[in-house]
RODO-2510 file (C-alpha; in nm, 4 decimals, decimal comma):
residues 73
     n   res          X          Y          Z
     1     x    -3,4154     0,7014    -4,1371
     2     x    -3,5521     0,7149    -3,7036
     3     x    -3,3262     0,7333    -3,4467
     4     x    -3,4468     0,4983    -3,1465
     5     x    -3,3955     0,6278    -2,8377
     6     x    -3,4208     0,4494    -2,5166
     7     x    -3,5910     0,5252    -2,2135
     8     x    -3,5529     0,3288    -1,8870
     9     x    -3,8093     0,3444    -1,6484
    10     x    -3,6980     0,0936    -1,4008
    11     x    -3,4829     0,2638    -1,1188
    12     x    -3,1423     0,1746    -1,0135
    13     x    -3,1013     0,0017    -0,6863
    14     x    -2,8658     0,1206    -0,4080
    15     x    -2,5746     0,0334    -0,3702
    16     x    -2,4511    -0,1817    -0,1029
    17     x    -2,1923    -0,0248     0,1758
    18     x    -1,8228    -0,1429     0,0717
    19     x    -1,7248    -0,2903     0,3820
    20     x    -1,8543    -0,4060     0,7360
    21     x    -1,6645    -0,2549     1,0127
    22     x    -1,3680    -0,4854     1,1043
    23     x    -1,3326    -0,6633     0,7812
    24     x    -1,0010    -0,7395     0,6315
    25     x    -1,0199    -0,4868     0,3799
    26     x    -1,0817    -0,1579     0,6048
    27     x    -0,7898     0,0638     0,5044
    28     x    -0,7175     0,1547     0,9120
    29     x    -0,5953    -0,2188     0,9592
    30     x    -0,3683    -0,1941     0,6787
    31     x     0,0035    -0,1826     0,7384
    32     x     0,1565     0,1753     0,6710
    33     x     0,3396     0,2180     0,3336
    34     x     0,5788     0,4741     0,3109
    35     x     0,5214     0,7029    -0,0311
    36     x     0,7315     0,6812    -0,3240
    37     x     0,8550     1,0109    -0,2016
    38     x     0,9519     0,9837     0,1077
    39     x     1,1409     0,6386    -0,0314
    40     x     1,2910     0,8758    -0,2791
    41     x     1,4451     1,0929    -0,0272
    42     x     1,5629     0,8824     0,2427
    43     x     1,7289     0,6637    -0,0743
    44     x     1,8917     1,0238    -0,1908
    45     x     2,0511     1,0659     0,1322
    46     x     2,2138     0,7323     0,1571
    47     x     2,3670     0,8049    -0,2044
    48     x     2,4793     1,1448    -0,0581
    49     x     2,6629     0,9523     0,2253
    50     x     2,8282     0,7216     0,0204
    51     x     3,0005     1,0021    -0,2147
    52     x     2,7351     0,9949    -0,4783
    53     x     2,9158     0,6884    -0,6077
    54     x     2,7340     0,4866    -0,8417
    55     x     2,6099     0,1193    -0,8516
    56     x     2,4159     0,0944    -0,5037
    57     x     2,0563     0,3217    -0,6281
    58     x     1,8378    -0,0791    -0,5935
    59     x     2,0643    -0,1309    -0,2315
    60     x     1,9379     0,2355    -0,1241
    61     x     1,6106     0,2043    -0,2227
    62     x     1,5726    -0,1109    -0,0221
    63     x     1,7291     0,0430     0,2565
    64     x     1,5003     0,3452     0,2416
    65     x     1,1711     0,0928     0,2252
    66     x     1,2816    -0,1091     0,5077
    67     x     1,3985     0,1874     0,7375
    68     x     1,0631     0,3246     0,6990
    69     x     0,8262     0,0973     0,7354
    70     x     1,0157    -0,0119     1,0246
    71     x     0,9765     0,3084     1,1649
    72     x     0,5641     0,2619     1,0854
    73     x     0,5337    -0,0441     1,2294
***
């Protein structure tokens, strides 16, 4: 039984650049998202204020998001 193996000779082209400065897609025009963990933390605190009563974690979070991408913006 052969094996076959496969050369290539033909070389790879390069690769085109990713973006052209100022397009829609350039990361620095982007809005700021806050991390999961700073969402995390803020939302922790608001549960602290509140008693750490349950019930309210999806209110917090939303809170948390808002609040800091307010403060982004």
């Amino acid at each position: 039984m052969q094996e076959t193996v496969k050369k290539t000779t033909t070389q790879s082209k390069p690769r085109k650049a990713a973006a052209k400065k100022g397009s829609a897609t350039n990361v620095q025009t982007m809005p700021s998202v806050p991390s999961h963990d700073q969402v995390a933390e803020l939302a922790r605190r608001y549960w602290a204020e509140r008693g750490y009563q349950d019930g309210h974690s999806e209110e917090d979070w939303f809170r948390a998001e808002q609040e800091l991408r307010a403060k982004a913006s």
